[in-house]
VEXSERO-205707 format. One record per atom (N, C-alpha, C, O): atom name; residue number from 1; x, y, z; chain; residue in three letters. Coordinates in pm, whole numbers, plus 50000, padded with zeros to 5 digits. Atoms other than C-alpha are relative to their C-alpha. Layout:
residues N
['CA'; NUM; [X; Y; Z]; 'A'; 'ALA']
...
This chain:
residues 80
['N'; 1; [50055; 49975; 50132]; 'A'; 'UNK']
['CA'; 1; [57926; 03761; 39510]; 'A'; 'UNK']
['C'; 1; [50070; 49915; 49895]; 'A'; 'UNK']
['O'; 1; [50015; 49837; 49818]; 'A'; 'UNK']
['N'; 2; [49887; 50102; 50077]; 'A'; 'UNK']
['CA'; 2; [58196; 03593; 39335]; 'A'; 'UNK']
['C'; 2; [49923; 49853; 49988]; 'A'; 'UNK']
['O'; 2; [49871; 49808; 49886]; 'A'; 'UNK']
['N'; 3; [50041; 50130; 50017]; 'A'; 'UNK']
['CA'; 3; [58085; 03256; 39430]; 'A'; 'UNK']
['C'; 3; [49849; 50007; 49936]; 'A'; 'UNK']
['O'; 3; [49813; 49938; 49842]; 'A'; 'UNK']
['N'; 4; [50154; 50050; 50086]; 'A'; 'UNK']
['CA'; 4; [57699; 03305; 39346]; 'A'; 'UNK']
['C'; 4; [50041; 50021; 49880]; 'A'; 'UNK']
['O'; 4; [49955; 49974; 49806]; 'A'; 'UNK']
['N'; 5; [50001; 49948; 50144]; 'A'; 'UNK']
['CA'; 5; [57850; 03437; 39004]; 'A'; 'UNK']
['C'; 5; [50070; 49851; 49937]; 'A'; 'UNK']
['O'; 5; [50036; 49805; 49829]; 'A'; 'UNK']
['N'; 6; [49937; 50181; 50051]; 'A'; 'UNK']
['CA'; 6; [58061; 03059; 38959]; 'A'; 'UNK']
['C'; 6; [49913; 49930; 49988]; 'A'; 'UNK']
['O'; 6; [49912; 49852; 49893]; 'A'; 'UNK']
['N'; 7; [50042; 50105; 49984]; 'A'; 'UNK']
['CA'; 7; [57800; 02888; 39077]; 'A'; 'UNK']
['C'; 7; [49818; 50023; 49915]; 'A'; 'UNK']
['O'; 7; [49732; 49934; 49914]; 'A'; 'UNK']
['N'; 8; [50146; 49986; 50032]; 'A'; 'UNK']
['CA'; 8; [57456; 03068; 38899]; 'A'; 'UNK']
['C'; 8; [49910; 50027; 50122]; 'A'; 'UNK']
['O'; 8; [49788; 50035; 50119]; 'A'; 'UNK']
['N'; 9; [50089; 49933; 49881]; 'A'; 'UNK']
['CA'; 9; [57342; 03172; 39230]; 'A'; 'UNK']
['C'; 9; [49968; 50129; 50010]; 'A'; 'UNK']
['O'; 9; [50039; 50222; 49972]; 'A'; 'UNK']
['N'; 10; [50047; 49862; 49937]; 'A'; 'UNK']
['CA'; 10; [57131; 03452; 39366]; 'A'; 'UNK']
['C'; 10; [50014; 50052; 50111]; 'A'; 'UNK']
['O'; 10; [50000; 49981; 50210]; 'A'; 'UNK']
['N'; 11; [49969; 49929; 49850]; 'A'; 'UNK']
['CA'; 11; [57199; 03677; 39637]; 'A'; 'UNK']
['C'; 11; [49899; 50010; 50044]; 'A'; 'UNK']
['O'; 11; [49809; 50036; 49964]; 'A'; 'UNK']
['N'; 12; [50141; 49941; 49914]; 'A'; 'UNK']
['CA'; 12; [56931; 03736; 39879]; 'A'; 'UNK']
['C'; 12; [50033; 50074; 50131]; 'A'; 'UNK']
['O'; 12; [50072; 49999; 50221]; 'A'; 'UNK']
['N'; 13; [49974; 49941; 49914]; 'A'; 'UNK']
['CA'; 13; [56983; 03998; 40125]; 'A'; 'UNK']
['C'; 13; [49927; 50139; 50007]; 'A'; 'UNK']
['O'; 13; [49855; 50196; 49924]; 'A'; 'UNK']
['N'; 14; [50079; 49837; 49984]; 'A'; 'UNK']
['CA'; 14; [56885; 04347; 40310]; 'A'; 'UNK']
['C'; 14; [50115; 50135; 49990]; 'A'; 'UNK']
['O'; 14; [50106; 50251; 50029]; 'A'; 'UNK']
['N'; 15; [49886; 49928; 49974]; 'A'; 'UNK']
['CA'; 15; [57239; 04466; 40241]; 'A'; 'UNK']
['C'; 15; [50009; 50124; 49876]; 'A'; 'UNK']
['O'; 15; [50075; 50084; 49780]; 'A'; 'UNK']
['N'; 16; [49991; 49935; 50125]; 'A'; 'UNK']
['CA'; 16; [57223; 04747; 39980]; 'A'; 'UNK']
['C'; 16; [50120; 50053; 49992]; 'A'; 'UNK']
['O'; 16; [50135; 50173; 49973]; 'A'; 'UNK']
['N'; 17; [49840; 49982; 50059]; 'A'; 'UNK']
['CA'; 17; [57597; 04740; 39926]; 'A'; 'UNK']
['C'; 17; [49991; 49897; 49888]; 'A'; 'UNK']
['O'; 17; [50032; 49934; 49778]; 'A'; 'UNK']
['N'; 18; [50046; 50114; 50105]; 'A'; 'UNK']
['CA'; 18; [57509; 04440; 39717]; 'A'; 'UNK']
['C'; 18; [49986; 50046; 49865]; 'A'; 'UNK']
['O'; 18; [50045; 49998; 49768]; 'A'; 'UNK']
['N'; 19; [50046; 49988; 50079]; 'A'; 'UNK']
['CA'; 19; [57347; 04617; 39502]; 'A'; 'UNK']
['C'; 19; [50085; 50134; 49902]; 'A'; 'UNK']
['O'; 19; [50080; 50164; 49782]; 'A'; 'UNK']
['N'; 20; [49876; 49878; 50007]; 'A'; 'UNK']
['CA'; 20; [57610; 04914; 39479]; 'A'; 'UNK']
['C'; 20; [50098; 49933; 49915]; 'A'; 'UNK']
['O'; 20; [50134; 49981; 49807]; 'A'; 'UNK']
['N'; 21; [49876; 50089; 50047]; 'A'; 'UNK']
['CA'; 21; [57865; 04677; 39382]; 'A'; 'UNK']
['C'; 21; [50000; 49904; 49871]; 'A'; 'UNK']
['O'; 21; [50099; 49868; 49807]; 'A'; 'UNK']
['N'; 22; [50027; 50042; 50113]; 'A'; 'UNK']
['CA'; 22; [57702; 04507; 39117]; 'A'; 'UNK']
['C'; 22; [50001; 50086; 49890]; 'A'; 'UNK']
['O'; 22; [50052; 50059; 49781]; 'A'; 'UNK']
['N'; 23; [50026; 49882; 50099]; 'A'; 'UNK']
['CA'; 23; [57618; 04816; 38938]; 'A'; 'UNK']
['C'; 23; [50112; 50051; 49964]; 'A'; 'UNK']
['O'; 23; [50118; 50065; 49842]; 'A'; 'UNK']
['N'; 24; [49908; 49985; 49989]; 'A'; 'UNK']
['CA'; 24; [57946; 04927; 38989]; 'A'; 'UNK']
['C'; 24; [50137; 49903; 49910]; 'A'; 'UNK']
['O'; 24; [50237; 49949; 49855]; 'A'; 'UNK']
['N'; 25; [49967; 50045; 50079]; 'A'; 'UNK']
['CA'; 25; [58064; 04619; 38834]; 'A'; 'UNK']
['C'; 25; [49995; 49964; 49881]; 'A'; 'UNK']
['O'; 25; [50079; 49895; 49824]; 'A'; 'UNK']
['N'; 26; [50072; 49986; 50134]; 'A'; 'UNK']
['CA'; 26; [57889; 04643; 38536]; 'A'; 'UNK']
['C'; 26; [49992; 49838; 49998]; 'A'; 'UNK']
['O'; 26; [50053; 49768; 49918]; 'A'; 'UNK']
['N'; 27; [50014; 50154; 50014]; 'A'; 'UNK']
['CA'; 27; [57771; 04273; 38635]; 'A'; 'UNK']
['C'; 27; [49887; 49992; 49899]; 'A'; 'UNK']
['O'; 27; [49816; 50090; 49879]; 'A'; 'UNK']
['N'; 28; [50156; 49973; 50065]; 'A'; 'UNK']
['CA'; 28; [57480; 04140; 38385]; 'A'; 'UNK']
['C'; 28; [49968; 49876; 50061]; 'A'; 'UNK']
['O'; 28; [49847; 49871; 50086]; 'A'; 'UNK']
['N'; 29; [50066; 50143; 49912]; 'A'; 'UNK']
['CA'; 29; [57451; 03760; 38570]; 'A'; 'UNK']
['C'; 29; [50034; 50027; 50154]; 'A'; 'UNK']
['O'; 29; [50082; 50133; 50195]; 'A'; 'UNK']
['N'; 30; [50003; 49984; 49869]; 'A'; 'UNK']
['CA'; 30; [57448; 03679; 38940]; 'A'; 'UNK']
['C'; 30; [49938; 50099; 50078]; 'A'; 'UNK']
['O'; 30; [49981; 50192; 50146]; 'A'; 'UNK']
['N'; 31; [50097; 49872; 49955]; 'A'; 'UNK']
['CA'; 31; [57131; 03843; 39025]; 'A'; 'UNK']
['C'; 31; [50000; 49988; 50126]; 'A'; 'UNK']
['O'; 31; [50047; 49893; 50188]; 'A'; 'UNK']
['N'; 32; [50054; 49998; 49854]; 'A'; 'UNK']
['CA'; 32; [57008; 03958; 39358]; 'A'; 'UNK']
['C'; 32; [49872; 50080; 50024]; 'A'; 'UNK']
['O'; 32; [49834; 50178; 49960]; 'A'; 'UNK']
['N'; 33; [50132; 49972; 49992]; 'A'; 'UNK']
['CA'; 33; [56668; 03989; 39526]; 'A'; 'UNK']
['C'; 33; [50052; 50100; 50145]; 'A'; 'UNK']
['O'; 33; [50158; 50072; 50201]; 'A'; 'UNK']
['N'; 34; [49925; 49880; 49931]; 'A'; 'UNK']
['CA'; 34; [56726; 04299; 39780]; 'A'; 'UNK']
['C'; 34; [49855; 50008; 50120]; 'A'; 'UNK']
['O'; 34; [49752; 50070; 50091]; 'A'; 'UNK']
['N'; 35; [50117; 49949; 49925]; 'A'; 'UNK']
['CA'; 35; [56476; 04308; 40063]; 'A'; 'UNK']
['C'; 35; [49988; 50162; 50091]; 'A'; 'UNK']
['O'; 35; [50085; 50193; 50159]; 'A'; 'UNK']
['N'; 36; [49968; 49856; 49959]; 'A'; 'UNK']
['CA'; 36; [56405; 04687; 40191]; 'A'; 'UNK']
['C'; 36; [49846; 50018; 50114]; 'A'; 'UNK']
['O'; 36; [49728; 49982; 50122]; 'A'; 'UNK']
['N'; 37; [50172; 49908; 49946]; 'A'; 'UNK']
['CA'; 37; [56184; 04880; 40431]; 'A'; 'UNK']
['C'; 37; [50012; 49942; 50158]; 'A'; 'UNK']
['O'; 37; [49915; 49978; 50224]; 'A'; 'UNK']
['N'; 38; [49955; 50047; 49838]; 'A'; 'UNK']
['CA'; 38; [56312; 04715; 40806]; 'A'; 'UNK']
['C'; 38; [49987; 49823; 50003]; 'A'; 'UNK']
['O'; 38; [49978; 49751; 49903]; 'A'; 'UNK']
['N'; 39; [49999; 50120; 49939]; 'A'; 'UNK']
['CA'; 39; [56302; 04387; 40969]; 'A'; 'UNK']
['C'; 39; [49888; 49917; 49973]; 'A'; 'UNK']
['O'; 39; [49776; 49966; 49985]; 'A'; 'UNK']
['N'; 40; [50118; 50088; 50029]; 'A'; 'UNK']
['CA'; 40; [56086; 04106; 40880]; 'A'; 'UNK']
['C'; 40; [50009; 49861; 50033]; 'A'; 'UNK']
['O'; 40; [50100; 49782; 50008]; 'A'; 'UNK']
['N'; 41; [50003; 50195; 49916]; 'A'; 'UNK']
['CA'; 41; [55965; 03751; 41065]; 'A'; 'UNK']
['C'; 41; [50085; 49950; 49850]; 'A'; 'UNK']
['O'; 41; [50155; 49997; 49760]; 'A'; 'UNK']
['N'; 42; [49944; 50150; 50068]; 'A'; 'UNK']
['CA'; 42; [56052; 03444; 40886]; 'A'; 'UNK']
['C'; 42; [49897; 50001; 49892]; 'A'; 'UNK']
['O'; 42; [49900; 49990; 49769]; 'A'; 'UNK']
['N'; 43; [50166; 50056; 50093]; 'A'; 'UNK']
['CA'; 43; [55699; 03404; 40768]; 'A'; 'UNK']
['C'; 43; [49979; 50103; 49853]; 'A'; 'UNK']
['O'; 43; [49953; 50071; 49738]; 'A'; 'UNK']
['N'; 44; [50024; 49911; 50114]; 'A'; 'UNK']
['CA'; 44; [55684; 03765; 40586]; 'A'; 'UNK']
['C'; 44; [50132; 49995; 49910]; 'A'; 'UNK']
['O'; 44; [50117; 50029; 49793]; 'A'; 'UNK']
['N'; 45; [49864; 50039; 50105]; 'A'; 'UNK']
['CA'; 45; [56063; 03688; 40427]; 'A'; 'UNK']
['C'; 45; [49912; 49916; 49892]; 'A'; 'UNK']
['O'; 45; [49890; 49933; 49772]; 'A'; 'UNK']
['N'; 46; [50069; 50125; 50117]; 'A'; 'UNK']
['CA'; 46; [55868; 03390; 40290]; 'A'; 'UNK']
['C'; 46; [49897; 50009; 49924]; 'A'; 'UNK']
['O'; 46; [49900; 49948; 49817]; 'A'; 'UNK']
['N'; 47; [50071; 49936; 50085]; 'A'; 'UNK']
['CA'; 47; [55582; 03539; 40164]; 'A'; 'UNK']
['C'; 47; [50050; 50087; 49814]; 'A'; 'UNK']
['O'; 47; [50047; 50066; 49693]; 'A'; 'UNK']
['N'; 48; [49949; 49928; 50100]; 'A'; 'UNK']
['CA'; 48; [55728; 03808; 39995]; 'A'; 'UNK']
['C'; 48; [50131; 49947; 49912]; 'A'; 'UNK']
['O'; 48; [50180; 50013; 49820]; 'A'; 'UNK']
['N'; 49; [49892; 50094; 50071]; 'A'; 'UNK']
['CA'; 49; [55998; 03578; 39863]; 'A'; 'UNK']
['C'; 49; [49876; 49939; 49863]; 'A'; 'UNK']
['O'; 49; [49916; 49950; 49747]; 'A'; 'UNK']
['N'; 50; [50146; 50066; 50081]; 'A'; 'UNK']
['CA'; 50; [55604; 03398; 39666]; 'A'; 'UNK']
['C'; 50; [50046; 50111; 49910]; 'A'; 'UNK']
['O'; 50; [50107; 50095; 49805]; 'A'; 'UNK']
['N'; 51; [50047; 49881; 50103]; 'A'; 'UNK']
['CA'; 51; [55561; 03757; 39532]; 'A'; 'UNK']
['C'; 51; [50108; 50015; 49890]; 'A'; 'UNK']
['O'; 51; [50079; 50009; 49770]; 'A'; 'UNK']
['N'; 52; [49860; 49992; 50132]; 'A'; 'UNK']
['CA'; 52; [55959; 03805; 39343]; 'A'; 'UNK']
['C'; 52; [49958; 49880; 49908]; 'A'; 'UNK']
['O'; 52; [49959; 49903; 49787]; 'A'; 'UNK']
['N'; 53; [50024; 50120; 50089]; 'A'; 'UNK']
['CA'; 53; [55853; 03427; 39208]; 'A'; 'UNK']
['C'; 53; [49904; 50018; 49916]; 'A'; 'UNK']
['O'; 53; [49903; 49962; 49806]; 'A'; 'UNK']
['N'; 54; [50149; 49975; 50083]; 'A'; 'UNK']
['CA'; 54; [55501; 03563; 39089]; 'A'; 'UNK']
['C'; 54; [50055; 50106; 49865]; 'A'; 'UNK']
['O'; 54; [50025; 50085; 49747]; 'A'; 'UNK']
['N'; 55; [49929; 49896; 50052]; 'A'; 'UNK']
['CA'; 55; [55713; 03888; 38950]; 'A'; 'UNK']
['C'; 55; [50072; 49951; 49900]; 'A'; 'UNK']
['O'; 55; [50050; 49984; 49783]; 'A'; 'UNK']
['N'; 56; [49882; 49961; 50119]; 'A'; 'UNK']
['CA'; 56; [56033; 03763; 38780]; 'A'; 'UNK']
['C'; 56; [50002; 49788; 50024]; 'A'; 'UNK']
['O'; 56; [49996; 49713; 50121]; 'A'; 'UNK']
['N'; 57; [50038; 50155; 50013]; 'A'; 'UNK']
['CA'; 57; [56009; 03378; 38634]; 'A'; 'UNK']
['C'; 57; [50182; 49996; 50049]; 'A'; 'UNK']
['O'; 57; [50281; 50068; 50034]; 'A'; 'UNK']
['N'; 58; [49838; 50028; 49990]; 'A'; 'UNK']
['CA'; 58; [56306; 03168; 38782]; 'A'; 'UNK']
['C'; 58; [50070; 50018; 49931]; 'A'; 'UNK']
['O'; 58; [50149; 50097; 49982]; 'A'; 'UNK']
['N'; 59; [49888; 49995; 50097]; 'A'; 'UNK']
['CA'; 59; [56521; 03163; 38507]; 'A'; 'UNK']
['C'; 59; [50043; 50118; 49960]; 'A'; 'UNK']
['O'; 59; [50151; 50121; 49901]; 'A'; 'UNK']
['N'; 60; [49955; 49850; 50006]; 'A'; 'UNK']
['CA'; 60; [56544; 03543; 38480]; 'A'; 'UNK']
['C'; 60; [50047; 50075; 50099]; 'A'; 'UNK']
['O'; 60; [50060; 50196; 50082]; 'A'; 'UNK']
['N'; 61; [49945; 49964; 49862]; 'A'; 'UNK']
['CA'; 61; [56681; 03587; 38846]; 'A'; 'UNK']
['C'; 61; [50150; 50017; 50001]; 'A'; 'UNK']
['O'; 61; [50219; 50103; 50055]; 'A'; 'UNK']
['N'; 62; [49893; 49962; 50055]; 'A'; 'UNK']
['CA'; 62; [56967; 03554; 38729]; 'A'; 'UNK']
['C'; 62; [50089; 50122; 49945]; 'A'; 'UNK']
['O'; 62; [50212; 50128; 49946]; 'A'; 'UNK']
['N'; 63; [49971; 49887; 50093]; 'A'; 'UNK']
['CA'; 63; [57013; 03864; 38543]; 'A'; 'UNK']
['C'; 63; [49939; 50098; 50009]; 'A'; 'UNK']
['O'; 63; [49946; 50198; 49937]; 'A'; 'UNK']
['N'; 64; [50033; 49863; 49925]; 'A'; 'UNK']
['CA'; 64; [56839; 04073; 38736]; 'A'; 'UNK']
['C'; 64; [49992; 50070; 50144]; 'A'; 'UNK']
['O'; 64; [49997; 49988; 50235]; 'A'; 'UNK']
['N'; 65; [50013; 49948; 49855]; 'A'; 'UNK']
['CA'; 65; [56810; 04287; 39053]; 'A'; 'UNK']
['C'; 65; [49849; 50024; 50035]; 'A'; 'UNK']
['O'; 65; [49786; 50115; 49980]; 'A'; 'UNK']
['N'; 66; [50139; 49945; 49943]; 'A'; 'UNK']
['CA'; 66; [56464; 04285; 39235]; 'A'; 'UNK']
['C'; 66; [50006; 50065; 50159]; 'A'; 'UNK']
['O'; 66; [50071; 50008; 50247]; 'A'; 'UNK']
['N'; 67; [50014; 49966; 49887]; 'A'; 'UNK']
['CA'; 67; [56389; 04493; 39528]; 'A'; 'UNK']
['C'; 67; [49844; 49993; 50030]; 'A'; 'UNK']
['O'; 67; [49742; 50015; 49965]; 'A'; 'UNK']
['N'; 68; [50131; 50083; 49943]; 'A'; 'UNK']
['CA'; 68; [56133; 04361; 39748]; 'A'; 'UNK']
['C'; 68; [49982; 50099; 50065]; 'A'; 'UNK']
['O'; 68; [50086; 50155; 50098]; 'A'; 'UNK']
['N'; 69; [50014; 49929; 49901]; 'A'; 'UNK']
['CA'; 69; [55951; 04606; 39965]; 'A'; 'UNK']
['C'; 69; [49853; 49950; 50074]; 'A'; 'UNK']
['O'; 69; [49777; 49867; 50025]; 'A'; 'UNK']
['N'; 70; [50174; 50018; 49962]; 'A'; 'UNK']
['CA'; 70; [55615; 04593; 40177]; 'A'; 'UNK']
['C'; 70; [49874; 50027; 49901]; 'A'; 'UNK']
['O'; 70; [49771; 49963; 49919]; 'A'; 'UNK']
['N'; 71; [50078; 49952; 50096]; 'A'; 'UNK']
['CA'; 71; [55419; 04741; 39902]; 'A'; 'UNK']
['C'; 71; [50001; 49920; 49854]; 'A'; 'UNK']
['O'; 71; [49900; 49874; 49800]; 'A'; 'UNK']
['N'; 72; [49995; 50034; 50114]; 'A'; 'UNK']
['CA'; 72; [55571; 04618; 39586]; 'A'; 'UNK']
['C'; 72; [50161; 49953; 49997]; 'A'; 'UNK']
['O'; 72; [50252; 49959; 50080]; 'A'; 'UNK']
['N'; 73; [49878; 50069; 50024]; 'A'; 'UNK']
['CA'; 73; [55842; 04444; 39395]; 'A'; 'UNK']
['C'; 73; [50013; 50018; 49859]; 'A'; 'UNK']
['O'; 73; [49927; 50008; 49771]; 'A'; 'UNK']
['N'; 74; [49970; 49912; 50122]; 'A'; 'UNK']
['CA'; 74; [56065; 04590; 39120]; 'A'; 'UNK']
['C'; 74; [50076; 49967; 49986]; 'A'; 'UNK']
['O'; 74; [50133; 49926; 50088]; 'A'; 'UNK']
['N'; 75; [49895; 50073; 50047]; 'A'; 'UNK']
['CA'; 75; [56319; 04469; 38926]; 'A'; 'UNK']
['C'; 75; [50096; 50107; 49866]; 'A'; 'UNK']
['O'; 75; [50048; 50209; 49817]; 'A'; 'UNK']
['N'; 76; [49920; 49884; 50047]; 'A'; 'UNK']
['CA'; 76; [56630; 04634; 38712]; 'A'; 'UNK']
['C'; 76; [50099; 49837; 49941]; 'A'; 'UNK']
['O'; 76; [50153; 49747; 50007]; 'A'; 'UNK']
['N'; 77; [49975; 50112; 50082]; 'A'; 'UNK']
['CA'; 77; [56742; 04383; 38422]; 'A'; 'UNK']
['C'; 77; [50164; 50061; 50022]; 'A'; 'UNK']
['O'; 77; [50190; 50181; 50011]; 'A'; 'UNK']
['N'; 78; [49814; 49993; 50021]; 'A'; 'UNK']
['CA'; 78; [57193; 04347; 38456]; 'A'; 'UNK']
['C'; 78; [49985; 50036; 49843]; 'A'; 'UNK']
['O'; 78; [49893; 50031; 49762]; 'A'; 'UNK']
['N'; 79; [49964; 49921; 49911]; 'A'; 'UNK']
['CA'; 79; [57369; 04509; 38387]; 'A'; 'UNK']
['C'; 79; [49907; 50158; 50033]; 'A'; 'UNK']
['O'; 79; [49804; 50186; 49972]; 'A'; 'UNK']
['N'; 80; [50053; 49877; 50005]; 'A'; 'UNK']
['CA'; 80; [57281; 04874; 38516]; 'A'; 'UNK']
['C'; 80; [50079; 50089; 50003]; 'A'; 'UNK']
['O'; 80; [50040; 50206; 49998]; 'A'; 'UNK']
């Protein structure tokens, strides 16, 4: 986390400690996109990766948390 926070990077993961830890840190940059709901090919990662882009414009990824699910995609502006 550290480093995406030096470098303006986003986290992308299914780890919801991620998201624990941010909140926790009262982070407001070094967003992360949170995928939920089980296991997913390559292809549906990449899809639903389209949909967060359709959702939250690049430049606001940053500074926020989206959780991606099969259904929908929701986001929680830093800090929380």
């Amino acid at each position: 986390m550290g480093w995406a926070r030096c470098e303006g990077r986003v986290v992308v993961t299914a780890d919801l400690d991620y998201a624990r830890l941010l909140a926790l840190a009262r982070v407001d940059h070094s967003g992360l996109v949170l995928f939920r709901g089980g296991n997913f090919s390559e292809s549906q990662m990449l899809s639903m990766m389209g949909r967060v882009l359709v959702a939250v414009p690049e430049a606001e990824l940053p500074r926020n948390i989206v959780v991606v699910d099969r259904q929908r995609v929701r986001r929680r502006v830093l800090p929380i």
